[in-house]
TORLO-385192 format. One line per 3 residues: for each residue z, x, y of C-alpha. Coordinates in steps of 0.02 Angstrom, whole numbers. Layout:
<rs>
Z:X:Y ~ ... .
</rs>
This chain:
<rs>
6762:-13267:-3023 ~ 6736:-13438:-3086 ~ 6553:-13435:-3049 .
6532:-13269:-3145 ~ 6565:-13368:-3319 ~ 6458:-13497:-3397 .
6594:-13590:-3495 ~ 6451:-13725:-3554 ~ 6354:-13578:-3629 .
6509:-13513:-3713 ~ 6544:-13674:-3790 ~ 6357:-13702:-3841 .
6374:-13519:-3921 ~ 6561:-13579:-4041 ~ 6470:-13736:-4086 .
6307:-13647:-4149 ~ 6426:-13547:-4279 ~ 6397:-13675:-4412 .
6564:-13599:-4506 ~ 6673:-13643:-4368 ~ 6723:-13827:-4425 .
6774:-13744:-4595 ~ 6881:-13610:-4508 ~ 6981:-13758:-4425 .
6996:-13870:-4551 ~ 7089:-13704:-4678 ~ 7197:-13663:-4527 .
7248:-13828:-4535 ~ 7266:-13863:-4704 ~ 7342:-13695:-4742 .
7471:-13687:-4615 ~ 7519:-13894:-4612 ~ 7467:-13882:-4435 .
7393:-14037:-4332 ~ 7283:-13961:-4223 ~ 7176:-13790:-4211 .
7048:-13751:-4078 ~ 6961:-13587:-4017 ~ 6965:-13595:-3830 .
6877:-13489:-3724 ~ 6993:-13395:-3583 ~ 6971:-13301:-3439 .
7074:-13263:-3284 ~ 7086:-13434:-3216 ~ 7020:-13525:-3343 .
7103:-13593:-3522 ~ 6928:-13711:-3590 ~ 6921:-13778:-3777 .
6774:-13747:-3858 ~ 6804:-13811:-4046 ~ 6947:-13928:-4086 .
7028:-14016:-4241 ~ 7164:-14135:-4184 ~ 7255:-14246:-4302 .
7401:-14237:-4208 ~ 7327:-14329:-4023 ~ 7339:-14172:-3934 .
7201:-14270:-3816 ~ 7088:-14101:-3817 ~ 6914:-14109:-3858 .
6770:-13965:-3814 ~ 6770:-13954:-3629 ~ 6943:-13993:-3584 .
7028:-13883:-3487 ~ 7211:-13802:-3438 ~ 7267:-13716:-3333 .
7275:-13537:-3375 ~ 7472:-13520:-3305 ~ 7514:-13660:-3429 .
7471:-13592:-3576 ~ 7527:-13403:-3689 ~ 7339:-13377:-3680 .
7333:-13264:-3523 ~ 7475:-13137:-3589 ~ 7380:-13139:-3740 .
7192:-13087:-3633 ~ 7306:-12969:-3539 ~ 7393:-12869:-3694 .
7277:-12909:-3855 ~ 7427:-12961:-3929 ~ 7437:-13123:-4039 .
7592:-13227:-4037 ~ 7668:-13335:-4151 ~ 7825:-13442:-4164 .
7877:-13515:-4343 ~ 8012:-13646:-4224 ~ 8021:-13646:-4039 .
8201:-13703:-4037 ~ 8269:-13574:-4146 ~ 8150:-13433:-4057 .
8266:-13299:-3975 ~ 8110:-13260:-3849 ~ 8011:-13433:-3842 .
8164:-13544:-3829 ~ 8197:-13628:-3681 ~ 8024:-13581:-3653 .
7932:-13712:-3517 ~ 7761:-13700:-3601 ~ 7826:-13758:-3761 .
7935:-13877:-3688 ~ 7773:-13946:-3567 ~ 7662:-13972:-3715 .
7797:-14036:-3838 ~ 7751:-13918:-3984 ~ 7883:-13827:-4083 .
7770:-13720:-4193 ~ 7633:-13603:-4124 ~ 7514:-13467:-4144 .
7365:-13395:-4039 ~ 7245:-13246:-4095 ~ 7143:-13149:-3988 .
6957:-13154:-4010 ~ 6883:-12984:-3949 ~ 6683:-12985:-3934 .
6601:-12816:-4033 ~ 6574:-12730:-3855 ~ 6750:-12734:-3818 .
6788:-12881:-3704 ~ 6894:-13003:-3715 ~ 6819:-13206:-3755 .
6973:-13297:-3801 ~ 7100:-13328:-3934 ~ 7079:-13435:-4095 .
7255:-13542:-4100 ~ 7352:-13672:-4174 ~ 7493:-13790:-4137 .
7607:-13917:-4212 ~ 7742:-14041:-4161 ~ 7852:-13996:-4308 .
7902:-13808:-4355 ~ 7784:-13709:-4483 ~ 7804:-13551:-4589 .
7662:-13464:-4490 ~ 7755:-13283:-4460 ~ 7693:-13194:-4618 .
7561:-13065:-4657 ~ 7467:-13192:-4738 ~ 7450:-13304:-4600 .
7433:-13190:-4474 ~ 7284:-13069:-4568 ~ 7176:-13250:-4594 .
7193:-13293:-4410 ~ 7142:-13107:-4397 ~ 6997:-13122:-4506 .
6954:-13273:-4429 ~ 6953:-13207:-4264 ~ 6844:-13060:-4310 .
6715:-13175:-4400 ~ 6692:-13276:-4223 ~ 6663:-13127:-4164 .
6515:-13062:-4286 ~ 6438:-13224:-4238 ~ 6469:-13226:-4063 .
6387:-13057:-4065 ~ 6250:-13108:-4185 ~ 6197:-13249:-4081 .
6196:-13139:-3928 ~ 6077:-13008:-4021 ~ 5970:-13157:-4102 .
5936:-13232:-3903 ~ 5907:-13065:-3841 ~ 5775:-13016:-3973 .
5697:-13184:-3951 ~ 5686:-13165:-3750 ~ 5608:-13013:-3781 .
5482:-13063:-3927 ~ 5422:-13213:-3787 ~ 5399:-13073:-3647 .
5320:-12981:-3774 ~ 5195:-13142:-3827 ~ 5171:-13184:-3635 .
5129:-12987:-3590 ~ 4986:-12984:-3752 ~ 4928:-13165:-3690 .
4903:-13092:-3515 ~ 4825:-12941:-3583 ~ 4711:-13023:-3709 .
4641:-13159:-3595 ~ 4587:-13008:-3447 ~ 4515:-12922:-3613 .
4403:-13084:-3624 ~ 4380:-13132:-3452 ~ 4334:-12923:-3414 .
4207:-12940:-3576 ~ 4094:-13081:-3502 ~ 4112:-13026:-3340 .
4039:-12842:-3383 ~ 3904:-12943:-3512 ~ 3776:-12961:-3389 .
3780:-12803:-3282 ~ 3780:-12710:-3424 ~ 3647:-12798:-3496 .
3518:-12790:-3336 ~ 3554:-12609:-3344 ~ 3513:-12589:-3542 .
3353:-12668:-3489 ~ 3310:-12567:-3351 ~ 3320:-12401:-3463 .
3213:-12485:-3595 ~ 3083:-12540:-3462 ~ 3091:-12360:-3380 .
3063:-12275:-3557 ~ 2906:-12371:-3589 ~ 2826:-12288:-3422 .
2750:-12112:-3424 ~ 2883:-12004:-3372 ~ 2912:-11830:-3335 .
3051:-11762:-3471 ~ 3196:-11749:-3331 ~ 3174:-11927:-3297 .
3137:-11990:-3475 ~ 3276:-11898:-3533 ~ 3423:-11977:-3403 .
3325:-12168:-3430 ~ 3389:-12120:-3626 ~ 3554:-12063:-3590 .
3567:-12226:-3470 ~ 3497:-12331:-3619 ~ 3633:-12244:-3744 .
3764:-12272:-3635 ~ 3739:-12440:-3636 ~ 3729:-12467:-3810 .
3891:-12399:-3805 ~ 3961:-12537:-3670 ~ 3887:-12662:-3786 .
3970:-12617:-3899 ~ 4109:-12601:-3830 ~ 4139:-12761:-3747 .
4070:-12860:-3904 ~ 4236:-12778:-4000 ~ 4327:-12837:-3843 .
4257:-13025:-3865 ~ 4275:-13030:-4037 ~ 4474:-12957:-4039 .
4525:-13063:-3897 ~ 4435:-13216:-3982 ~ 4547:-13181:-4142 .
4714:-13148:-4044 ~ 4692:-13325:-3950 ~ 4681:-13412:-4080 .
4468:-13436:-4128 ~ 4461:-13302:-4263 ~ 4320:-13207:-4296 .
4178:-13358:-4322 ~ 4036:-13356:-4451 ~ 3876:-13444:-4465 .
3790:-13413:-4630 ~ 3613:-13416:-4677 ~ 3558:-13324:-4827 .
3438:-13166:-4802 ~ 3378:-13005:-4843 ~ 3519:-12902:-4776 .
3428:-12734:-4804 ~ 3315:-12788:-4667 ~ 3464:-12781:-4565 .
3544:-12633:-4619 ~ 3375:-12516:-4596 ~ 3375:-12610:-4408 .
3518:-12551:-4375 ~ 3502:-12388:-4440 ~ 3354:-12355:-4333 .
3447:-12421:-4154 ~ 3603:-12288:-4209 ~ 3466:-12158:-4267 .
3382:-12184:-4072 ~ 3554:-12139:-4008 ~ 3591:-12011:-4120 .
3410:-11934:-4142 ~ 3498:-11747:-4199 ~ 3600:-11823:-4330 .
3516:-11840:-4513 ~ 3538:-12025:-4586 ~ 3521:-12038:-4766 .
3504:-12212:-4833 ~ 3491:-12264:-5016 ~ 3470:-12474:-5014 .
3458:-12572:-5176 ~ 3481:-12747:-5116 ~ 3336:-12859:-5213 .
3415:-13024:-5184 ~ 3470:-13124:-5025 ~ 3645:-13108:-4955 .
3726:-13287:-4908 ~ 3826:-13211:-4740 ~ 3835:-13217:-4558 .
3685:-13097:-4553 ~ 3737:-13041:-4353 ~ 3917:-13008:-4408 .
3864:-12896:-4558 ~ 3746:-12807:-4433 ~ 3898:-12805:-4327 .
4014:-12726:-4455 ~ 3876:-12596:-4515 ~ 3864:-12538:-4356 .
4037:-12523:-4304 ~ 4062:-12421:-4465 ~ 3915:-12322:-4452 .
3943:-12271:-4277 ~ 4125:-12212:-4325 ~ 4048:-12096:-4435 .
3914:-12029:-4325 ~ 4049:-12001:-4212 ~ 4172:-11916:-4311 .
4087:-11842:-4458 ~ 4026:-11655:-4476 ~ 3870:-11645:-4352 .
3789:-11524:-4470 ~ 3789:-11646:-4627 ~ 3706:-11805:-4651 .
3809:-11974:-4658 ~ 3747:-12056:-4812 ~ 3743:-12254:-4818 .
3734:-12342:-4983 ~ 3704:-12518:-5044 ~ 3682:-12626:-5192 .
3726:-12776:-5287 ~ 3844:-12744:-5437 ~ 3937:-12854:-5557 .
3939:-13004:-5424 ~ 4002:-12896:-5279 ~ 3888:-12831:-5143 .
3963:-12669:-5088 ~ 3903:-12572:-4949 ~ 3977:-12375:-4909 .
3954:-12259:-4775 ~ 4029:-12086:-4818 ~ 4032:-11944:-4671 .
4087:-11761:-4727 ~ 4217:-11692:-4630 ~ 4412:-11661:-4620 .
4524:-11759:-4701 ~ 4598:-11892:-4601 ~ 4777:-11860:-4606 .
4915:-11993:-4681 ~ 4997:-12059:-4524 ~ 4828:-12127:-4468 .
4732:-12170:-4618 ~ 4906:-12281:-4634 ~ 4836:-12376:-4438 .
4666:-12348:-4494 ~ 4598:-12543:-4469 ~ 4742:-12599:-4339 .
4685:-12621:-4161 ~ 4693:-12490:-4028 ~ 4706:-12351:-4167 .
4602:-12206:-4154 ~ 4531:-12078:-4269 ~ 4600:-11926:-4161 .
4616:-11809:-4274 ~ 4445:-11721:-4231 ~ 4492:-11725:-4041 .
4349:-11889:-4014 ~ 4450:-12011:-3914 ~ 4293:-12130:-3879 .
4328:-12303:-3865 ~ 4463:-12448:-3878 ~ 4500:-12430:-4061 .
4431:-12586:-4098 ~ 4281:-12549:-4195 ~ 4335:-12531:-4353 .
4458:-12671:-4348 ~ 4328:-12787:-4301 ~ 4245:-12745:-4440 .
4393:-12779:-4567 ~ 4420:-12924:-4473 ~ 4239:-12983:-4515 .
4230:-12917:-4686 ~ 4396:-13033:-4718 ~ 4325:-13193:-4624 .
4172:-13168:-4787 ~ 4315:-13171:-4940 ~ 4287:-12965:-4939 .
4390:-12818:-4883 ~ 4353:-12665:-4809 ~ 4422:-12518:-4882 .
4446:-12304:-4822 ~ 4467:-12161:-4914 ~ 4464:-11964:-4844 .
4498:-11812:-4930 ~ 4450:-11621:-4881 ~ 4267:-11658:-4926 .
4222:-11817:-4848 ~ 4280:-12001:-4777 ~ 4225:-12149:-4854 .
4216:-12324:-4793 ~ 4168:-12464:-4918 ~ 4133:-12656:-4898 .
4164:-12755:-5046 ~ 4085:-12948:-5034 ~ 4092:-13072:-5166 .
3916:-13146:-5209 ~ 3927:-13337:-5140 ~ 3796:-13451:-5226 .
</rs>
């Protein structure tokens, strides 16, 4: 039985309740007794956990008794406190040999009950000389003492619980992000020999069977580019690098009608209307932009109305550069327009599953790394994505 209880981890868990000192020290000064401890008890086990002695009781945390020499076992077994005012003129305590053992002539012992119901020990007092202690006043603040060790005790038991399972928690994403990265180079290069392959087999002359699986080969692998660059890039952040920049200053429409023709290749039935008024250079990580335009672009190719052209717009305007991409379709409802830039959240309200989730939070991520924000909007008519970035001289 003794092996079952960690008495050192009891009395680690009475000295972390920073109010316990205070507790003591009223008992004692309320009730003119010398000394007041909480002890921790069990079946064979009576082990003091917080003591004030001004009376040389010899007890300090740690020290033991045994269990048959003390009230404290009647007490685990009935729940029942028990006080004397004077041992000698007790009609049940005197004569008693526990009093007479210890030399104490006034007494009383509470019973601290944890919140689930089991017993941890009694909060108690004791004092060579006799001491008014048998009074509802008395006995309802050792009662509301004993109950406030017990919050704590309970408290502390939720806080350590909560933080064991925030660590697993940490250790299971820290796992999971670092095969994220290590599965995102390793899928880099075969993924990459095959992109080439379709772009060296569409440059032959070939029959339209052929032609036309070497383009679904080369769109699928856009895709996985995609893909695992959103992997990279979200375990990158998660670890700890961020989302990294490298700025140059450039003519970011360039980039945008680039990337508007690679989707357009992919997406050859869907109508792209672009309207691009950017006469000045950008200062911004050029690839990252083209990074976040496509991400955003690609949602809404995905997910808007097929039959309706996704329109992209972009200008300069009172020392913002703002950049929107607006797809008709169905509104997206509350619940996920609430998740819409968080990772693994997907737009499934159309029934598209495609991907990890990760493409448009990259692309908040990235829009944040440059000072901006990337914002949604979506009612019956149409959704609406729109980068805001400050101009940077």
């Amino acid at each position: 039985m003794n092996s079952q209880v960690d008495y050192a981890a009891d009395i680690a868990a009475i000295e972390q309740i920073s109010v316990v000192p205070s507790i003591l020290e009223v008992i004692c000064r309320t009730t003119g007794m010398g000394f007041a401890a909480i002890a921790r008890v069990t079946e064979e086990k009576w082990v003091a956990c917080s003591v004030l002695d001004e009376i040389e009781f010899g007890m300090q945390p740690g020290s033991e008794l045994e269990i048959e020499t003390t009230f404290c076992n009647v007490i685990r077994q009935t729940g029942e406190a028990v006080v004397i005012d004077h041992v000698e003129e007790d009609e049940v305590y005197c004569g008693h040999p526990i009093p007479a053992m210890y030399g104490f002539q006034s007494y009383i012992s509470m019973p601290i009950v944890r919140m689930d119901g089991t017993f941890f020990g009694t909060l108690c007092a004791i004092d060579n000389h006799p001491a008014l202690i048998n009074n509802p006043q008395t006995i309802g603040m050792f009662k509301l003492f004993a109950e406030l060790i017990s919050f704590h005790l309970n408290a502390a038991e939720k806080l350590a619980e909560a933080e064991e399972q925030l660590l697993e928690a940490n250790r299971t994403a820290e796992l999971r992000e670092q095969f994220i990265a290590i599965l995102g180079h390793d899928l880099r290069n075969p993924v990459g020999a095959i992109s080439s392959s379709a772009q060296l087999l569409l440059r032959l002359d070939l029959d339209e069977l052929p032609n036309e699986i070497a383009r679904i080969i080369q769109n699928s692998s856009f895709r996985m580019n995609n893909l695992i660059e959103n992997m990279l890039d979200f375990a990158r952040g998660r670890l700890g690098d961020g989302i990294g920049l490298s700025y140059d200053e450039g003519c970011v429409e360039e980039t945008f009608v680039q990337v508007i023709k690679e989707l357009q290749f992919i997406w050859p039935n869907r109508p792209i209307e672009s309207y691009l008024q950017i006469h000045e250079p950008i200062k911004c990580d050029g690839k990252r932009i083209a990074q976040l335009f496509s991400n955003i672009l690609g949602n809404a190719l995905t997910h808007g109305d097929r039959n309706q052209p996704v329109v992209v717009r972009g200008l300069v305007e009172d020392g913002e550069f703002l950049l929107s991409v607006s797809n008709p379709g169905k509104k997206i409802p509350e619940h996920i327009m609430s998740r819409l830039f968080q990772p693994f959240s997907r737009s499934s309200h159309d029934g598209n599953n495609d991907g990890l989730g990760l493409g448009l939070y990259i692309a908040s991520e990235i829009a944040i790394a440059h000072g901006g924000t990337l914002e949604a909007s979506s009612d019956e008519e149409r959704t609406v994505l729109t980068l805001r970035l400050p101009i940077m001289a």
